[in-house]
N, C-alpha and C positions, 0 to 999 in steps of 0.2 A: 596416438594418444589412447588412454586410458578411459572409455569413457561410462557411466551410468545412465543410464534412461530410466527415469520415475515415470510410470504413468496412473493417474487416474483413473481408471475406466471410467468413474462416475461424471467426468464433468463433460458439461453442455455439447462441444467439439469433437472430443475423441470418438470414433467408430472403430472396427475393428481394421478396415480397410487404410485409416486414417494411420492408424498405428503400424502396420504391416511395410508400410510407404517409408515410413520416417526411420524403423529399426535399420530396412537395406538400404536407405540413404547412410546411414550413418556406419555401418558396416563395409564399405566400399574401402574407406581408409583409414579405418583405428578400431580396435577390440572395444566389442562391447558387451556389457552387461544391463541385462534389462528385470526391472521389480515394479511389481501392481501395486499400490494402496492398498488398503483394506479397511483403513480405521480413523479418526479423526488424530493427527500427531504421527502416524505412518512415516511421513515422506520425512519429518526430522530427524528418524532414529535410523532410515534408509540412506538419508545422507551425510548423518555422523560414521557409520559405517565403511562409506565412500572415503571419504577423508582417512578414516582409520587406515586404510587399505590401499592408499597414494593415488588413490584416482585421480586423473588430472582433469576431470571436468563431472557436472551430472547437469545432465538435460532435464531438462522438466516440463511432460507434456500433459497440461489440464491447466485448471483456472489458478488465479490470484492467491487463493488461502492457501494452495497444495504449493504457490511455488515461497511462499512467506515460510511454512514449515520449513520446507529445503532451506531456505537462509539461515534458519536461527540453526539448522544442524551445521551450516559449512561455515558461518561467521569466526574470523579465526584461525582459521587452517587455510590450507592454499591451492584447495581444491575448487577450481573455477562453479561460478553457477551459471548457467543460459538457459534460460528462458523461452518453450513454443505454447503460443496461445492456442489454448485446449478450453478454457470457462466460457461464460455469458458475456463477458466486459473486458478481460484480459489488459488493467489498464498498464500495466509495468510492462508489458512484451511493444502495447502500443506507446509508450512513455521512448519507448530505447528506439523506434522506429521500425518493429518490424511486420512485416507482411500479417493480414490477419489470419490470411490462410494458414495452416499449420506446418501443410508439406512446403509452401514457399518460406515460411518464416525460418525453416531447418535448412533450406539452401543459406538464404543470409548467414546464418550460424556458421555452417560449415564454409562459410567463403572468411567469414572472421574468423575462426580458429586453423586455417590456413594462413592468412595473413601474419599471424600473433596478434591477432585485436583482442588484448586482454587490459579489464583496468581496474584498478583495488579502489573501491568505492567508501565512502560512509553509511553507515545506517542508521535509521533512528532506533532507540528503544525504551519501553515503556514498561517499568517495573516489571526488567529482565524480559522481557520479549523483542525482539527487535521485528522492523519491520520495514519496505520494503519501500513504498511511496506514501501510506499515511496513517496515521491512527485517531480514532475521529470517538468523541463524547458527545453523550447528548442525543439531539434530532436524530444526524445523521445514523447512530448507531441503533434507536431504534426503530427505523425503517430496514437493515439487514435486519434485525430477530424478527420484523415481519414477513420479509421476504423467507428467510432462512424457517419460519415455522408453516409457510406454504407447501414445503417440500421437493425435494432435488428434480424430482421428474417437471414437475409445474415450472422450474428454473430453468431446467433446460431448453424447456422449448418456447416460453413466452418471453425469457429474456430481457431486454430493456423494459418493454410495456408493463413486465412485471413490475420493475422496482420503482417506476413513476404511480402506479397505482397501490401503491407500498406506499408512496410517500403522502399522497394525499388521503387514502385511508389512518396514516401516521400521525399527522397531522389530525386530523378529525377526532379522531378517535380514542389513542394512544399514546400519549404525550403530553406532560403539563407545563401548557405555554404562559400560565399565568404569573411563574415568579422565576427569578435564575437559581438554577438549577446544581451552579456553583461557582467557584471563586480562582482563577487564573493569574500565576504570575512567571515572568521570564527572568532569564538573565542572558545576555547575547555572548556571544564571543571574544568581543570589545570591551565588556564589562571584567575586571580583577575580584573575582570572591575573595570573601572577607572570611575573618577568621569563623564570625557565626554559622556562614551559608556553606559549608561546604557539604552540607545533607542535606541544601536545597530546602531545607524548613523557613525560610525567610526570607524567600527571592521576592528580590521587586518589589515588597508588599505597597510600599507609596505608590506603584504604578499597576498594581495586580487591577482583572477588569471580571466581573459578573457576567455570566452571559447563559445561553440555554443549548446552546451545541458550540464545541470545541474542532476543528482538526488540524494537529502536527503534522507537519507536509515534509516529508525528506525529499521528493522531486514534485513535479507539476508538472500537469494537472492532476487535480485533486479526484478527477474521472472521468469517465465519456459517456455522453447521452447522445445515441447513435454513432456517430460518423464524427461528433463535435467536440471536442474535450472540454470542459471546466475547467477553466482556471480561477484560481484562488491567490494564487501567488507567484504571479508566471517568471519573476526572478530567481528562486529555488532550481539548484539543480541536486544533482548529483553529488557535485564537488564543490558545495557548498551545506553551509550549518543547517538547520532549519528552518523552519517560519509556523508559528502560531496563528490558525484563524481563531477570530473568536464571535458570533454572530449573539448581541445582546437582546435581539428581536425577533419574535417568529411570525409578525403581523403581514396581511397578506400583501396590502398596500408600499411594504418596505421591503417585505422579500421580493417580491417580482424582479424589482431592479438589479437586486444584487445578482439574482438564478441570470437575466437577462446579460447583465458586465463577463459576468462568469461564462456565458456564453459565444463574447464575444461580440455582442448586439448594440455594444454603447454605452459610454462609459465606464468606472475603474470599479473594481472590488474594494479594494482602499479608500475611496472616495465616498464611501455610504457612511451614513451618520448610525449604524444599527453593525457595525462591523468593524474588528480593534484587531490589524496586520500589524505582527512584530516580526521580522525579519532577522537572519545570522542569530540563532536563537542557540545557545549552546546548552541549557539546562531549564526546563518548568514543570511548576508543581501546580497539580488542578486537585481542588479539597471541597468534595460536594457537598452541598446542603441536604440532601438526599440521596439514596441510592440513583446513580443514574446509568443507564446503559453503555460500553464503549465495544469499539472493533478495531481490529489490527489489520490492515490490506483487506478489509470486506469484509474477515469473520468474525462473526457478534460472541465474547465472552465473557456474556454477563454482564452483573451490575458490580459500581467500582464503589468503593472505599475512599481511597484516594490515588493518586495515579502520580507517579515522577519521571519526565519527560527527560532523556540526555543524547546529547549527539555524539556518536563513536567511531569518528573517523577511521577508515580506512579499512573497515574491517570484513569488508568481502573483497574476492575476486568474479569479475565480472565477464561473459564474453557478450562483445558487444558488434552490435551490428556495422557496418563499414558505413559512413554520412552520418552516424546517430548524430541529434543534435541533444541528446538528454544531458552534455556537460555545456558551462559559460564557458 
């Protein structure tokens, strides 16, 4: 096979040594070609390339945002993506089930592209971005622009402790818990658009919910704190539509419960009277009351306007690891 290696140098994982392991792994039995990052959008125009050029795969070794770029450049075309975690979190390499390590996560790989473990996924996208496991308004997003304005090296190395102490300086500090922040509405799968709604300017609005952090889930978990994954909406996979969280409450008393379900600790996510799960969610529009912060797979861009959520089936190739359990 044809293959591309994107790396990173910048993220958390990658070392020189790390890199050197994984190029003659993968050089044993298939031509390869290998390109660095340099830039924020790099790895998209690195992997439209690939495509252009019939590569029959690109590897992607660094964190979450560098392998989100790589999608949006291969969404489309029929040049596989695979995934080795190289970031702080790497929740999509650990969503698919692979090793955290880097150099064992590329044996898995290469034992799936031996096999043919290939599979044409859906992805979500969010006014022309697609993305990869979730894209999150509100709270959650700005806790990355906190973490994301501590700087790369601080990420590196302090890692989860960083983004938990992002959250509760977030909280504290940076974020207005006092009113919702905007206005949410779906349409499923199941549902027939009408002749109004096909711009999605009118979905749901009898059913649309307020809330103060939003996130569009294309798989689950929504991420990992340590060793633990979050679930949000542990029905979601892959080869299925979306799922809308939507969290109306940031009090400290209501959140615990929900961080703790999500956890895994007892009790549902669904089941909280401060949190509105829509499930097979095939189209939503979020229309803020104010500018609010969002992110795509972890990376904070900015404050939104409004945001149009749609589900576009089948539009990567995927290689995936041999047991994943990331399909129903």
């Amino acid at each position: 096979m044809k293959i591309l290696l994107i790396v990173n140098p910048s993220a958390s994982s990658v070392t020189a040594r790390t890199r050197i392991v994984i190029q003659k792994a993968l050089t044993a039995d298939h031509r390869l070609e290998v390109a660095a990052t340099s830039r924020r959008g790099h790895a998209t125009r690195l992997a439209q390339s690939a495509a252009n050029d019939d590569m029959d795969v690109v590897v992607v070794l660094g964190g979450d945002g560098t392998l989100n770029e790589a999608a949006n450049g291969l969404a489309g075309t029929e040049t596989a993506l695979a995934a080795v975690p190289g970031g702080s979190t790497n929740v999509f390499a650990r969503t698919l089930g692979l090793p955290d390590d880097p150099v064992e996560a590329t044996g898995a790989l290469l034992d799936a592209m031996e096999a043919g473990s290939f599979r044409r996924v859906g992805l979500g996208c969010v006014n022309d971005r697609y993305f990869l496991f979730h894209a999150g308004v509100g709270f959650d997003a700005a806790v990355v622009e906190q973490v994301e304005r501590k700087g790369g090296l601080l990420k590196r190395f302090a890692g989860h402790p960083l983004f938990v102490a992002a959250a509760v300086d977030t909280w504290v500090r940076h974020y207005d818990r006092r009113s919702p922040a905007f206005r949410v509405s779906t349409r499923s799968v199941h549902e027939a658009p009408g002749d109004d709604t096909d711009d999605v300017d009118h979905l749901g609005e009898e059913s649309a919910v307020e809330g103060l952090m939003a996130v569009c889930l294309n798989t689950d978990p929504y991420t990992y704190l340590g060793t633990r994954g979050l679930s949000l909406a542990p029905e979601t996979r892959l080869d299925t539509p979306l799922a809308m969280v939507t969290l109306t409450s940031l009090a400290p008393g209501r959140l615990l419960p929900v961080l703790a379900a999500a956890a895994g600790l007892g009790g549902t996510v669904a089941g909280s009277p401060i949190v509105d799960v829509r499930t097979d969610v095939a189209e939503a529009l979020l229309v803020p009351h104010r500018p609010v912060p969002w992110q795509v797979d972890g990376d904070h861009l900015g404050d939104a306007e409004e945001l149009r959520f749609r589900h576009v089936p089948d539009a990567l190739d995927l290689v995936v690891p041999l047991g994943s359990s990331a399909f129903s």
